[in-house]
N, C-alpha and C positions, 0 to 999 in steps of 0.2 A: 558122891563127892569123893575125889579122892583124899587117901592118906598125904598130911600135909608136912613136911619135912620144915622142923625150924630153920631161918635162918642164921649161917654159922656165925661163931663171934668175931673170925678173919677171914678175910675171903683174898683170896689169891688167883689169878688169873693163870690158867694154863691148861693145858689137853686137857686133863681132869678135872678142871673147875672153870669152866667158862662160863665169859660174861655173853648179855645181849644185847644188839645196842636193834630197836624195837622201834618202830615209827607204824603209828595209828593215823589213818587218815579219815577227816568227817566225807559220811556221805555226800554223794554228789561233790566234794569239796567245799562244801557250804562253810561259809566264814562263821561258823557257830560260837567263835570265843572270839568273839567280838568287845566282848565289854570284861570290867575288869573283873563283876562280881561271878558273869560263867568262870570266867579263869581260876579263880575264888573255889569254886566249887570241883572245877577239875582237880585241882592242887589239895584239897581235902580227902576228893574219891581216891585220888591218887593212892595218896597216903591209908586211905581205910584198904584198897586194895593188898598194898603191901604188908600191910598189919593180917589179913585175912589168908594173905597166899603162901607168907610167910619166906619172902626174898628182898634183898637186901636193894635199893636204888640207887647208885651213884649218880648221874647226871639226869637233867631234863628242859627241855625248855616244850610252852605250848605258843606255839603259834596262831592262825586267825582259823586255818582247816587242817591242824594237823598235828602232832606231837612227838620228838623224839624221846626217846627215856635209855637209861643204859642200866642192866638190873645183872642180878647172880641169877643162876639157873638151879636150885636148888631141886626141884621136879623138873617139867618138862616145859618145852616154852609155849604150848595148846592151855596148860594151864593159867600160868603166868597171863597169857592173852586173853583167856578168859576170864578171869579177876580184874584185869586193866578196861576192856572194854564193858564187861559187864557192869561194876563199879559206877564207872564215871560216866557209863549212857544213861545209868537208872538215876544217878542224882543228877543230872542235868536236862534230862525230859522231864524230872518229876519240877522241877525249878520252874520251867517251862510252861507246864498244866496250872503250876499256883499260880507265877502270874499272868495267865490266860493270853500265852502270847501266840493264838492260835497261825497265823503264817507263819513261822515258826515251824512248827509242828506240822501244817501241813506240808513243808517241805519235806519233814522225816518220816511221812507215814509210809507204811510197804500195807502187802497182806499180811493178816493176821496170822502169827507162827503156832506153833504147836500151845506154844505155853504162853499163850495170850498177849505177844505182845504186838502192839499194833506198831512202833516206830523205832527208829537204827537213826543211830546217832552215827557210825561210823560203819567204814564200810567192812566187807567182808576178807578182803585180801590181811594173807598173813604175811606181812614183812618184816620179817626177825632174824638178821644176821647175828651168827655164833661169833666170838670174838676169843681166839685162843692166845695171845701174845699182850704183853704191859705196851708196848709200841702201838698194835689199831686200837687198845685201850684207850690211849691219851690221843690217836688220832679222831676218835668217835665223840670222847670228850670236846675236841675244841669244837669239831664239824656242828655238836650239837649248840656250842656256843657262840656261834656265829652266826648260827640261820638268822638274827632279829640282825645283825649287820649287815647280812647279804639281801637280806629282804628290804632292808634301809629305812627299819622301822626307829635304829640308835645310832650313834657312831661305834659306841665302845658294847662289848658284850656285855659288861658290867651294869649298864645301866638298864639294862631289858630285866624287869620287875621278876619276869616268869620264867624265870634258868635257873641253875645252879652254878653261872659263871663268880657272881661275887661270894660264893660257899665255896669254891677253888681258889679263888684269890686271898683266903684268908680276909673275907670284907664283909661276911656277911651280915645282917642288921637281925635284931632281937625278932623283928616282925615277919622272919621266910616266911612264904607262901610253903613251901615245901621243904624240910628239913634232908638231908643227905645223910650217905652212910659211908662218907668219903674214909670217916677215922674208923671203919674195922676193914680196909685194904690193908695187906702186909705187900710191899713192894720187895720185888727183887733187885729192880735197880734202888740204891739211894737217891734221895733227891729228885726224885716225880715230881712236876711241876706241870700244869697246861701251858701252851706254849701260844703267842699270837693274840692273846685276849687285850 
């Protein structure tokens, strides 16, 4: 395991400090957060991830096959990708075995790997764009807050349960699913705002 660099107390976007804006996609594209309580459990592993890996989250929404996130780079983003997918495939197939939801699972079984795991919740491609500028910042923000609008799952971003749009809007409710790390960005511009929500 590598040496795990804490998360800093500010994080500021630029050549030296970039963000990632990260999209995991499930196997096959299988709609595996289908219900609200996987979602539940994404939005936990999440969180134990980031606590484990030790980098900062600003944005996320999970969709039905697939999840964007926007995180610091604190190490490197092989790792980062490994806490995110290891995390949240292990508590959401173990969800899966308790309650015996065998089709399920036999969608995600492969061969067995090195180190005994028989199923992949998501698949192997790494899609991790670097994000050097406060502008594809706030672009990647809203892209990600949109997807449950463009998908035409809500009208408003705000209302899709599984984002970080109402935590940018200053709306968020006691109950996030996933808390944000919006307040240790230090902006260069004043007045960063997401735009379009």
């Amino acid at each position: 395991m590598p040496l795990i660099k804490m998360a800093p107390d500010k994080f500021q976007v630029s050549r030296d400090s970039q963000a990632l804006y990260i999209t995991i996609v499930s196997k096959d594209r299988l709609p595996v957060s289908q219900t609200d309580t996987i979602k539940n459990i994404a939005c936990r592993a999440v969180d134990e991830a980031r606590n484990s890996g030790g980098f900062l989250l600003f944005a996320y929404v999970i969709m039905l096959d697939h999840m964007h996130l926007l995180t610091n780079c604190p190490n490197n983003s092989a790792d980062i990708l490994r806490y995110l997918k290891g995390v949240t495939g292990r508590r959401v197939i173990d969800y899966l075995k308790e309650k015996k939801y065998e089709t399920s699972l036999a969608k995600l079984r492969h061969q067995e790997w090195k180190r005994k795991h028989s199923y992949s919740l998501w698949q192997k491609e790494k899609n991790v764009f670097s994000i050097y500028s406060e502008a594809m910042f706030m672009q990647k923000v809203n892209y990600i807050h949109l997807n449950p609008v463009r998908a035409g799952l809500v009208e408003r971003a705000i209302d899709y349960p599984w984002s970080s749009a109402r935590i940018w809007q200053h709306l968020d409710a006691e109950d996030e699913p996933l808390r944000m790390d919006v307040d240790r960005i230090r902006w260069r511009t004043q007045g960063r705002s997401p735009k379009n929500l």
